[in-house]
C-alpha positions, 0 to 999 in steps of 0.5 A: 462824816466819818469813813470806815477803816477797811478794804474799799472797792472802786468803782472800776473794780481795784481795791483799796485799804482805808486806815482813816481819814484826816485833815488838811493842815491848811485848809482843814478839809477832811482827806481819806488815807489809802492805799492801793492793794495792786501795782506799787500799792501806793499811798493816796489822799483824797477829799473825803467828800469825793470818796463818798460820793456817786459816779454814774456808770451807764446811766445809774449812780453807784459809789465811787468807793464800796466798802467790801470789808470792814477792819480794825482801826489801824491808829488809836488814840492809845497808839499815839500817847507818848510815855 
């Protein structure tokens, strides 16, 4: 599964920049990169599987982070070559 590069909302209404996801060096899960755009804005990981899914909310499943705009990558594979 892949996850887009952009501003997330979620699902209680504060918004967050995704620059890409990674794995975990121990046990290779996948893990969301973010950061809060409010407060300290702090840097965040979380399963990719969880920032994918569902919540309910009164009785209807919505996702627990909403794309609300799409970015540019942030790190390429260009920007990490050496030499």
């Amino acid at each position: 599964m892949q996850i887009q590069p952009g501003v997330y909302r979620h699902y209680k209404g504060p918004e967050y920049r995704v620059f890409g996801a990674a794995r975990h060096s121990e046990t290779e899960e996948w893990v969301v990169f973010y950061q809060a755009l409010y407060g300290d804005f702090g840097l965040w990981v979380r399963p990719l599987s969880m920032f994918t899914e569902s919540v309910e909310v009164d009785g209807e499943h919505v996702p627990r982070f909403a794309l609300v705009e799409a970015e540019p990558e942030r790190f390429s594979r260009a920007d990490a070559q050496v030499g």
